[in-house]
Structure formats: structure tokens, C-alpha cells
C-alpha positions as CSV (number, residue, x, y, z in Angstrom):
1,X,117.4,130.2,112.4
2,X,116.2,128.6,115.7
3,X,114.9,125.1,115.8
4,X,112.6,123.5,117.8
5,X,114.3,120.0,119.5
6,X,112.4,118.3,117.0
7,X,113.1,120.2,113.8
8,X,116.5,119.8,115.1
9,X,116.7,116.1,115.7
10,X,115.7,115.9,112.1
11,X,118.1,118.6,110.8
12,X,120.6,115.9,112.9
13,X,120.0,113.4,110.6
14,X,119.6,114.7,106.8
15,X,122.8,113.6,104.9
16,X,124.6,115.9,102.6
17,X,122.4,116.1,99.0
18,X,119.5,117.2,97.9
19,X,116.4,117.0,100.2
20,X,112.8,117.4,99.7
21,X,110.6,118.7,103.1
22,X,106.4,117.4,102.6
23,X,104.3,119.4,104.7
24,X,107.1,121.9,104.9
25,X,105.1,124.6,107.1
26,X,107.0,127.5,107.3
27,X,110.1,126.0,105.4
28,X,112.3,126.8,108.6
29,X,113.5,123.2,108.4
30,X,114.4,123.2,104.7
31,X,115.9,126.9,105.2
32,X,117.7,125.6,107.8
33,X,119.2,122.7,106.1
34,X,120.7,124.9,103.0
35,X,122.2,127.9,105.1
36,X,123.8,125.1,107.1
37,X,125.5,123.6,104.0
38,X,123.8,120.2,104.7
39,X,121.9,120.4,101.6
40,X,122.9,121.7,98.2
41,X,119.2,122.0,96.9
42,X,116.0,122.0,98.9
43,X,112.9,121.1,97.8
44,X,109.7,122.5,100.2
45,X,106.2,121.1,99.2
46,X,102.9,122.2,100.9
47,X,99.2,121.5,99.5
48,X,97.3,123.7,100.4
49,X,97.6,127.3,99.0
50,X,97.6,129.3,102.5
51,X,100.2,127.6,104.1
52,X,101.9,127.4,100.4
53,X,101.6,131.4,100.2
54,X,103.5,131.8,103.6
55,X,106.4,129.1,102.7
56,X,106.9,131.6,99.5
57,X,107.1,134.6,101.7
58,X,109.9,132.8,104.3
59,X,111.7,131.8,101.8
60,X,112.2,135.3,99.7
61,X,113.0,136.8,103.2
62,X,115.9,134.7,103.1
63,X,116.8,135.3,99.7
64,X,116.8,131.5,98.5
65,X,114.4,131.1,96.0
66,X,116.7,129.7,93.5
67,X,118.2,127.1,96.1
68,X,115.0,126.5,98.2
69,X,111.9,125.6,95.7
70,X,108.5,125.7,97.2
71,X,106.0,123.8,95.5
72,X,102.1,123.6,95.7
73,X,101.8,119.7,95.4
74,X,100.5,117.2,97.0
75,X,102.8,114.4,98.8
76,X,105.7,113.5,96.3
77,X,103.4,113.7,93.5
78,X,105.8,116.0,91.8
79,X,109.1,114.7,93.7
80,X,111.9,115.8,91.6
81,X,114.0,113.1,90.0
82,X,117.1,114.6,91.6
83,X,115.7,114.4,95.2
84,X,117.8,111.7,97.3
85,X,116.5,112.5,101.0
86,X,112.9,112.9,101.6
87,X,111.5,114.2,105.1
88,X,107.9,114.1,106.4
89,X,107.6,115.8,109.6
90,X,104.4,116.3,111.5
91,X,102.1,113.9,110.5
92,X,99.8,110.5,111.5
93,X,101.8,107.4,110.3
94,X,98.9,106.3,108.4
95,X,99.1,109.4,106.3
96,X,102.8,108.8,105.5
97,X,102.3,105.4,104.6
98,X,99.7,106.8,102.3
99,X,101.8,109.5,100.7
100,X,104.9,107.0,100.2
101,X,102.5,104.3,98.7
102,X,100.6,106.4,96.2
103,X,103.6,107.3,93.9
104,X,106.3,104.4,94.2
105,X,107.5,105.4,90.9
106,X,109.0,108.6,92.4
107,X,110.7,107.5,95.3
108,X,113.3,104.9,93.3
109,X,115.9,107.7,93.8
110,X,115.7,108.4,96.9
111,X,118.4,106.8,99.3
112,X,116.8,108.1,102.6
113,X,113.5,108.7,104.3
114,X,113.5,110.4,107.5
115,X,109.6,110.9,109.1
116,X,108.2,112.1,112.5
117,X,104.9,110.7,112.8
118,X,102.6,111.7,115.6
119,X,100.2,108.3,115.2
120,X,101.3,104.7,114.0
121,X,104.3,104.6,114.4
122,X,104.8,100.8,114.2
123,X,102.8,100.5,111.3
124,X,105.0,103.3,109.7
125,X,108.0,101.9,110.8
126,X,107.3,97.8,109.1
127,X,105.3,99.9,105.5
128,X,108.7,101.8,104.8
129,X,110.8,98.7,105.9
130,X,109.0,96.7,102.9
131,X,109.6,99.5,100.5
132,X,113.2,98.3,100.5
133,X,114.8,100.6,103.7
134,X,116.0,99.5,106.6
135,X,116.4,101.8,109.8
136,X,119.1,103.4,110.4
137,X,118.8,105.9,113.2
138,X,116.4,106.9,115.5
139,X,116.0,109.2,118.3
140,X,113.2,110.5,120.7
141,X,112.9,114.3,122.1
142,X,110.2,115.7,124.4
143,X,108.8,119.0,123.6
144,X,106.1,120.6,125.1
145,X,105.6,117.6,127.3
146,X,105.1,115.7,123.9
147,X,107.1,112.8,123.1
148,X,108.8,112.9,119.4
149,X,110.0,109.8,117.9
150,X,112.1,110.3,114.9
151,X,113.2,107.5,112.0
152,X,116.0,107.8,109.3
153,X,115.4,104.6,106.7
154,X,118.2,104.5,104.0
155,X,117.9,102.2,101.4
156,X,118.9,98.5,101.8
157,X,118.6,95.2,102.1
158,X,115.5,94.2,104.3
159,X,117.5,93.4,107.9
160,X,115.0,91.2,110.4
161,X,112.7,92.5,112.6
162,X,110.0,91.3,115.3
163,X,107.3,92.8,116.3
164,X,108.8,94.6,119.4
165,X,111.4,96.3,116.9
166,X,108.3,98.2,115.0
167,X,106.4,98.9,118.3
168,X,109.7,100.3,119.6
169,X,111.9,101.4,117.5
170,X,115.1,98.4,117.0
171,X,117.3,101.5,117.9
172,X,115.5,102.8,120.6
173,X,114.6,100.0,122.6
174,X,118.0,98.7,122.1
175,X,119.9,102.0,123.4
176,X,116.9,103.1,126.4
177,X,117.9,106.3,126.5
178,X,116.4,108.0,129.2
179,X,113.8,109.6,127.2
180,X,112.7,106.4,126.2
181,X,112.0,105.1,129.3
182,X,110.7,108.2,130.6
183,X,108.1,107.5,127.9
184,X,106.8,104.6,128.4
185,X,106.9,104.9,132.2
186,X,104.9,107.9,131.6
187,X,102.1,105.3,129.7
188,X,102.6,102.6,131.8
189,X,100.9,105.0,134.3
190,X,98.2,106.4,131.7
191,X,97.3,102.3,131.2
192,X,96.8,101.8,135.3
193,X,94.8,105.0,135.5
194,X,92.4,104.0,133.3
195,X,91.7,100.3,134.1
196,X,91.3,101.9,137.5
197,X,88.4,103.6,136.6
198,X,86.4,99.7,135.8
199,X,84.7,101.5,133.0
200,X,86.1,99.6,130.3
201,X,84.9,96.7,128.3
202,X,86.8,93.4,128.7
203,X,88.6,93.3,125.1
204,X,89.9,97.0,125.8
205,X,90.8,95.7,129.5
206,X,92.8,93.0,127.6
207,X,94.8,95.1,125.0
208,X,95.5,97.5,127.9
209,X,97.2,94.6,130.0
210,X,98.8,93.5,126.9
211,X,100.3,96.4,126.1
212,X,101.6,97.0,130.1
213,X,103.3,93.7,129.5
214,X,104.6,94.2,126.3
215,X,106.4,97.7,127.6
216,X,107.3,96.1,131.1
217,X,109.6,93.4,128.9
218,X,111.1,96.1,127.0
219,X,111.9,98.2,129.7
């Protein structure tokens, strides 16, 4: 099965166990992941009964129903015990957080969390830090002219990080692949294109500076 750059820089970094996809979409990741021999046992969870319906369907085509459970669930609400790598792909960071927080109780199994989220990155990055992970990998693609940062915790003592590691990425800013500076040359731009335009009010004019200066250093 054909995966995106981004499906595939997760399928990259799920160790060999049991793994558990939230928000599994069309299950091609979790599919993926067992016809590869990465995984032994695949969980795919959806919530909503539409998408849940077409997850089924993919999965049956491939003949995997015994090796690739979907479930109509919400989050890890119903994360089985024997799940040791969980993956959330696709979402705001906020959400994750959310999901991760509401159930603590079911994650104390799980040795890795590995998320791709679109929005809040940083904030992801320092919640699942104080859950008792630590990063371990990271890695950015660009798809669609989209930029994709993805983040494999594994359980561990809490290492130190500043502020620059969660806006960043500790990984990413320390390797600077090209990716990663084609990134945030690309919003260094978007930042002098719109104080250009004088439009702004003098806090946001102040956070956009800030935020230059902050990416300049790192660069």
C-alpha cells in the first residue's frame, strides 16, 4: 500500500509491538504497519460512525480483521491494555493533549507515543514531556507544500528542555535539516509580509518581531 511522505515518516518510526492508530482514517497506516511485519496487532479507532464504516470496509478488503481491530471509540477511551505504541496523526496539538489527558489510566502501558499535529506543536511537545516521555525522534516532511513535523516520545526519565527545544523540536533544531530551514525561512518571510502591510496592532507587531528573532537565533 502506498504512503503519503507523511504516513510514511510515521510508519518510519513505530517500533515492533502492538500499536494503536486514533483517528485512523482509512486504516492505510495501521494496514500498512501489519503487512509490513512492524506490528503484530493493530488497533484502528475512529469516532464517528461514517469514517468508522469505511475503516471496516478497508480493512475486510485486506483480509485482516482478526489482526487489524477497528473500533468506534473515542480517543483511547477504550485503549487495550496490551497496546505499547500509540499514534495520533492528523490533528491540532491541543486536541492531542486533550485525548492523552482525559484517560491517564490507560496509557501506563504504553512505551511510545508518536503524533503529527497540525497546530501547537510546542505545547504538544512540553504536555507529553510531563506525562513521563521524553523525545526521541523527530523528523519534518513537506507535502503538498505543507510542512509536517513528526514526534516519537518513549517513556523515560524527564531529560531538560528550554523553551526553544518545544518551539523547535530539540532534534530538529539540533540536526537543521534542510526541510527545517526551508520552513522557517519560508515564515520568516510570511512575518515580513505582514508587518509590511502597517495594519497591525502594536502587541501583534511585538510577537511578530519576537518570533523573527526567536527563529533567526535558531537558524
Amino acid at each position: 500500500m502506498k504512503l503519503s511522505k507523511r504516513l510514511q515518516a510515521i510508519y518510519d518510526m513505530v517500533p515492533q509491538g502492538i500499536a494503536a492508530d486514533v483517528g485512523s482514517d482509512h486504516g492505510k497506516l495501521i494496514i500498512s504497519l501489519f503487512e509490513g511485519g512492524v506490528i503484530s496487532k493493530g488497533f484502528a479507532i475512529e469516532n464517528k460512525k461514517g469514517p468508522y464504516q469505511r475503516l471496516v470496509k478497508e480493512i475486510e478488503n485486506h483480509h485482516l480483521l482478526d489482526d487489524v481491530i477497528p473500533m468506534l471509540s473515542d480517543g483511547i477511551t477504550d485503549l487495550p491494555p496490551e497496546v505499547d505504541t500509540v499514534i495520533i496523526a492528523g490533528m491540532g496539538g491541543m486536541n492531542i493533549i486533550k485525548i492523552l489527558k482525559a484517560h491517564p489510566s490507560k496509557i501506563k502501558n504504553v512505551q511510545t507515543i508518536i503524533v503529527d499535529a497540525h497546530n501547537a506543536i510546542p505545547e504538544m511537545r512540553k504536555a507529553i514531556c510531563k506525562m513521563g516521555f521524553i523525545i526521541a525522534e523527530e523528523d519534518i516532511v513537506n507535502e503538498d507544500d505543507i510542512y509536517y513535523e513528526i514526534v516519537k516520545f518513549i517513556r523515560g526519565e524527564e531529560a531538560y528542555l528550554d523553551e526553544p527545544d518545544f518551539e523547535f523540536g530539540p532534534k530538529l533544531r539540533s540536526e537543521k535539516s534542510a526541510l527545517f530551514k526551508a520552513k522557517y525561512m519560508s515564515r520568516i518571510k510570511e512575518i515580513d509580509n505582514l508587518l509590511s502591510k502597517n495594519t497591525l496592532p502594536t502587541n501583534r507587531i511585538v510577537e511578530l518581531n519576537d518570533e523573527k528573532k526567536r527563529i533567526e537565533k535558531v537558524l
